[in-house]
C-alpha positions, 0 to 999 in steps of 0.5 A: 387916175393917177397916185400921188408920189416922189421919186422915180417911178418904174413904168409897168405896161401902159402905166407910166409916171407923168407931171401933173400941172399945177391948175386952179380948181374947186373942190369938193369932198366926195364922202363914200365910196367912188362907185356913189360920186355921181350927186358929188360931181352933180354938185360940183359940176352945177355950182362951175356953170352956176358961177360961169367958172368952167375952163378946159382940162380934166376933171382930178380925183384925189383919194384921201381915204380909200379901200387901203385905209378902212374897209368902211365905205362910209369913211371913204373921202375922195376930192373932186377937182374941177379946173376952174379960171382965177377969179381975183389976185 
């Protein structure tokens, strides 16, 4: 899990600040709450293998709307990322 940010960030613990690498991916919008993503990612996770896309690297969550936004879970949107190789130009 990680939060998006600029500037510096002061290590707490085992949290830390770190680069993520730019990477080619499809997305898909989860909307709900994280705890209900698992028919989302089924999504995902099926259209890669459908399409032969699949590479090796972690799977990225962004929360766009969350707990700090709304307390309605229903508004709650979070996109899935899945590393995928680049199809054309």
């Amino acid at each position: 899990m990680f939060v998006p940010c600029d500037g510096p960030v002061r290590p707490i613990g085992r949290v830390g600040p770190s680069v993520i690498p730019a990477a080619r991916l499809a997305v898909l919008v989860h909307r709900g709450p994280p705890i209900e993503a698992d028919r989302s990612y089924g999504a995902l996770a099926s259209y890669v293998a459908r399409h032969s896309l699949a590479v090796a690297g972690p799977v990225r969550e962004y929360y766009l709307t969350g707990r700090r936004d709304t307390e309605d879970g229903s508004r709650w949107r979070t996109e899935i990322c899945w590393p995928v190789f680049r199809t054309g130009a």
